[in-house]
C-alpha positions as CSV (number, residue, x, y, z in Angstrom):
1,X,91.6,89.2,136.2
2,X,91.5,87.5,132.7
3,X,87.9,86.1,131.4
4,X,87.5,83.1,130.6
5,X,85.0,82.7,127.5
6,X,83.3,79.3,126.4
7,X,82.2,78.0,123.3
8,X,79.5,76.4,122.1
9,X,80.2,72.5,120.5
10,X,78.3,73.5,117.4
11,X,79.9,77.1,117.0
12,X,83.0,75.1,117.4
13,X,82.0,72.5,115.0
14,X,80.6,75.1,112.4
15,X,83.1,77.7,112.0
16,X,86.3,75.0,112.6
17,X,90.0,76.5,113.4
18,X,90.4,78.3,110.3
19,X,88.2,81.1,108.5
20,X,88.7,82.0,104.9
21,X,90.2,85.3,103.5
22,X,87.2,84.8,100.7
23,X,89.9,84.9,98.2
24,X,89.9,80.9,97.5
25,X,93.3,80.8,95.7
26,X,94.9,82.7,98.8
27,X,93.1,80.5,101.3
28,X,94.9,77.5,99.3
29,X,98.4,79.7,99.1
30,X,97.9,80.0,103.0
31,X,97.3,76.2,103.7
32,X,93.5,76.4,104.3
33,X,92.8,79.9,105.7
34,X,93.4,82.5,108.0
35,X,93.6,80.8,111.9
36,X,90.7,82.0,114.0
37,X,92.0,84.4,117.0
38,X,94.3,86.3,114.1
39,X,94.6,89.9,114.1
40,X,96.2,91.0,110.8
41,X,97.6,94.5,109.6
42,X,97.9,95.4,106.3
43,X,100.9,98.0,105.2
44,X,99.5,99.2,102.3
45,X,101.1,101.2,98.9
46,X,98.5,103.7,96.8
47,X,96.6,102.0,94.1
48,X,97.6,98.4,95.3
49,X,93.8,97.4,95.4
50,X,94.7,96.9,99.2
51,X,90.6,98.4,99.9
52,X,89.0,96.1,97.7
53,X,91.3,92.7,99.7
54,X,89.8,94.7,102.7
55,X,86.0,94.4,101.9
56,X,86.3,90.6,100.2
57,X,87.7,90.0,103.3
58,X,84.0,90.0,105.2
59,X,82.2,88.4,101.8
60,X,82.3,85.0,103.8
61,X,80.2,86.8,106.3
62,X,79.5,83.6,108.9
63,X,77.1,85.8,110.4
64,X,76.2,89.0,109.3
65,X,75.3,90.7,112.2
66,X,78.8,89.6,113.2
67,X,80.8,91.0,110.8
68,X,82.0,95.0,110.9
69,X,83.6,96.9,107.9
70,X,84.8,100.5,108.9
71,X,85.6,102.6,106.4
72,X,87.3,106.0,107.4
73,X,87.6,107.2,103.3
74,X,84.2,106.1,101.7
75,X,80.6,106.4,101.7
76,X,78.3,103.9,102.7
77,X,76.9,104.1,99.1
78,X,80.2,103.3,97.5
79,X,80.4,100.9,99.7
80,X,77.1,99.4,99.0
81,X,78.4,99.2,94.8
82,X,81.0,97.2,95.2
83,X,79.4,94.8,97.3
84,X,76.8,94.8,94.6
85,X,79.0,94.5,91.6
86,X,80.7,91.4,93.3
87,X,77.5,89.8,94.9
88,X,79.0,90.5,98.3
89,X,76.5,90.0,101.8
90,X,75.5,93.9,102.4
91,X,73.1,92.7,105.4
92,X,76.8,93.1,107.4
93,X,77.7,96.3,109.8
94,X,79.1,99.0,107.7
95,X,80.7,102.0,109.6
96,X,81.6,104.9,107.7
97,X,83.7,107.0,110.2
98,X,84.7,109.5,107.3
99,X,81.3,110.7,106.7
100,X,80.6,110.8,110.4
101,X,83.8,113.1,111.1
102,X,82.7,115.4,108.1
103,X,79.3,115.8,109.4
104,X,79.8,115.9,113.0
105,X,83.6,117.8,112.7
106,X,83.9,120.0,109.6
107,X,80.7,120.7,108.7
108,X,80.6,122.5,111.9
109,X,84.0,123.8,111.7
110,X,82.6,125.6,108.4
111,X,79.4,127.1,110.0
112,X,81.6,128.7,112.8
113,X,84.1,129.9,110.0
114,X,81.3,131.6,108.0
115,X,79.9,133.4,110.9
116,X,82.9,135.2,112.1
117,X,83.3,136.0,108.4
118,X,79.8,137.1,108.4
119,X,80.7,139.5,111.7
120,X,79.7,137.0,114.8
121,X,81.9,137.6,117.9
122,X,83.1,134.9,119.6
123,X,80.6,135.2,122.2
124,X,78.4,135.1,119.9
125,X,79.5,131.6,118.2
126,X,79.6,130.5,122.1
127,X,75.9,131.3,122.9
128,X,75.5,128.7,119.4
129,X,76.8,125.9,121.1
130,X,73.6,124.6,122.0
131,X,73.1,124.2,118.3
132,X,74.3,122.0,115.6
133,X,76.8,125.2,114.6
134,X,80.0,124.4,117.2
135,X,82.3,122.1,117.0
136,X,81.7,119.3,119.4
137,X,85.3,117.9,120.8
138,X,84.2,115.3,123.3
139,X,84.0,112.8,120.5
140,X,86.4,109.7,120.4
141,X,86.7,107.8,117.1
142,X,89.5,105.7,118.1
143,X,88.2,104.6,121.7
144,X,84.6,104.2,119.9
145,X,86.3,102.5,117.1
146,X,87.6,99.8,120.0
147,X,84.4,99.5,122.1
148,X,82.8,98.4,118.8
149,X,85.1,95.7,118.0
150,X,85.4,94.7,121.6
151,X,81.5,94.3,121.6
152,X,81.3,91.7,118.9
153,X,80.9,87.9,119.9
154,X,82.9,84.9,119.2
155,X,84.0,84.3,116.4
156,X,83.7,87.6,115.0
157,X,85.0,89.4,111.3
158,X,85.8,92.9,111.3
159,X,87.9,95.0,108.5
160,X,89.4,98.7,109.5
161,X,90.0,100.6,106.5
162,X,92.2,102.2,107.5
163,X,94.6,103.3,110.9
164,X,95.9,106.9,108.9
165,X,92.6,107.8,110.3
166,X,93.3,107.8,113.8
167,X,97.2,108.5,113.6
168,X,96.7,111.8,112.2
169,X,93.8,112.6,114.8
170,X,95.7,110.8,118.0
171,X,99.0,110.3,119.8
172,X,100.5,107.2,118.0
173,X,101.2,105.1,121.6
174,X,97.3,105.4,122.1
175,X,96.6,104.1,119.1
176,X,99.3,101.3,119.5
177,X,97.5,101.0,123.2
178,X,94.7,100.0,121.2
179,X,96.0,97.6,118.8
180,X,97.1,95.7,122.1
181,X,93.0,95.8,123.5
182,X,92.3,94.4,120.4
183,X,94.7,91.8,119.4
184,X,93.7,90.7,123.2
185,X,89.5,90.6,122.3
186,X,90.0,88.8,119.1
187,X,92.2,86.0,120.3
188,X,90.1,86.0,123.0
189,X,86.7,85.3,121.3
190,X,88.5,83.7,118.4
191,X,87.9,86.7,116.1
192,X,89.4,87.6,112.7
193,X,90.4,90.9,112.2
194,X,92.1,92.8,109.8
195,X,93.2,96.5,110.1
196,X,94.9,98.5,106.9
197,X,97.3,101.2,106.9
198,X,99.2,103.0,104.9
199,X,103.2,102.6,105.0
200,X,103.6,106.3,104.4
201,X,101.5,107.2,107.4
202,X,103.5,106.0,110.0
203,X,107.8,105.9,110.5
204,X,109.7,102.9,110.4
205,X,109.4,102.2,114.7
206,X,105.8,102.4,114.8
207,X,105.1,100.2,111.7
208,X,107.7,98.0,113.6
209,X,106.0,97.8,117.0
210,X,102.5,96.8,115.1
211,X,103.8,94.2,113.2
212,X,105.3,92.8,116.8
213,X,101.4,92.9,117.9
214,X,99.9,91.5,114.7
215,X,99.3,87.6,114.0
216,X,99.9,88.0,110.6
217,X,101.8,91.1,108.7
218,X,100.9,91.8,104.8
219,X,102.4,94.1,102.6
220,X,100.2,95.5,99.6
221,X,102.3,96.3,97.0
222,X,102.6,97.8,92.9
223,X,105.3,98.8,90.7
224,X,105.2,100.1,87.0
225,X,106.7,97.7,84.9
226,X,106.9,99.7,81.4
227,X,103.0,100.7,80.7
228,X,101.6,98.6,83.3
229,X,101.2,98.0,87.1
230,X,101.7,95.4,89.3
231,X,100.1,94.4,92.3
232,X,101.1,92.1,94.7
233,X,101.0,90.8,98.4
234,X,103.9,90.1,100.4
235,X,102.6,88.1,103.6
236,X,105.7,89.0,105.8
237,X,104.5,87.4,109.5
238,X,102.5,84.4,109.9
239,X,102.8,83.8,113.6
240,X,104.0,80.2,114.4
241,X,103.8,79.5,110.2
242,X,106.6,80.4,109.0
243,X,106.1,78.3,105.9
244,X,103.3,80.6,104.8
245,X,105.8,83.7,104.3
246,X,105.2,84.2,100.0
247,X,105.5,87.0,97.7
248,X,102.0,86.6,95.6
249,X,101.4,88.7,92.5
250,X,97.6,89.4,92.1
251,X,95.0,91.0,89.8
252,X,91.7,92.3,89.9
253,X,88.8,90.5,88.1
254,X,85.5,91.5,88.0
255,X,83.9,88.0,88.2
256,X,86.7,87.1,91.6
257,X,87.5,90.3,93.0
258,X,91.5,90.2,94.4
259,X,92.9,87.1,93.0
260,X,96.6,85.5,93.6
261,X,98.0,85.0,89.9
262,X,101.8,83.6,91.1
263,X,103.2,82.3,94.3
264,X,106.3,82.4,95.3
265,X,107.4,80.5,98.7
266,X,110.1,83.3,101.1
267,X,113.0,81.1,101.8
């Protein structure tokens, strides 16, 4: 039985149809903003500056307590810098499920390795389990990782840096499963959420079968040109926009963050 979710006049009234991508020169590129209810997924290249688009994603931060930035590759206190550096709202969730796996997964996995090196039977390592020394399996990052964003109000922000994550610890149609739950929640509640990934870490089907669930598709790109890189943005699916398909080339500033430098319109 679907829900049926209702909306205050003022909420309505305050946080209007579109939400910005708190890049301003992209929000103009994209004809205001990103639509409320969008889920977006990022295919992303090494060194495209893909993570840094993901955290000035939240900067707009309607309401802190509901906005969520997971991060499955950084600490919360390098985190915490570049929100600093760019005068970013840091009173927002921050998840760091890469620090969580390596204290709750491999540190333990380490303990138990020492000890049989040290002589422990496996009996032995069993009758530890009460301790912090065994590694505990019963945990679920990606069905924790949905509960959380399924959890968060209307009009919600959440970033998920990144999928690789869970696709190298899960079956890939669970996580797809996911997506779906999702996608669902956040056009639902009138969310805006964007999920990264990288295009190595998945094959050509499965990339294929999230873009199909995706409101909007982005492609984070860079090339050498001679002695320099460049970055740029390809935003391949904008669902029921067709006009706002572009191939922007961007740089990094330390004033703006990500900013569009060119835009060209996909014919």
């Amino acid at each position: 039985m679907s829900r049926e979710v209702s909306f205050d006049p003022e909420d309505e009234e305050f946080f209007g149809s579109v939400g910005s991508f708190g890049v301003p020169k992209f929000d103009d590129a994209m004809r205001g903003g990103v639509p409320r209810g969008f889920m977006m997924i990022g295919f992303t290249d090494t060194g495209s500056g893909a993570e840094l688009f993901g955290k000035q994603f939240t900067s707009p931060a309607e309401e802190s307590d509901n906005t969520m930035y997971v991060s499955t590759n950084e600490s919360k206190a390098e985190i915490s810098r570049i929100f600093t550096k760019y005068d970013w709202p840091q009173d927002i969730r921050v998840r760091t499920l890469g620090e969580e796996y390596n204290s709750k997964v491999l540190e333990k996995e380490l303990l138990a390795s020492r000890y049989r090196l040290e002589g422990f039977k496996l009996p032995d390592i069993q009758r530890l389990a009460q301790t912090r020394f065994v590694e505990d399996n019963t945990q679920d990052f990606l069905t924790e990782m949905t509960n959380e964003v399924m959890s968060m109000g209307p009009y919600f922000r959440g970033v998920i840096d990144s999928l690789d994550f869970f696709i190298q610890r899960d079956d890939q149609t669970r996580v797809i499963s996911m997506l779906r739950m999702m996608q669902a929640h956040t056009q639902m509640y009138r969310g805006l959420l964007l999920l990264m990934i990288s295009r190595d870490a998945i094959d050509a089907a499965t990339k294929q079968e999230m873009a199909a669930i995706a409101d909007m598709v982005l492609e984070f790109k860079v090339r050498g040109i001679g002695s320099e890189f460049e970055t740029s943005m390809i935003v391949s699916k904008f669902r029921n926009a067709p006009e706002n398909l572009a191939v922007m080339v961007y740089r990094v500033t330390a004033e703006e963050g990500v900013t569009p430098e060119t835009v060209e319109r996909i014919v």
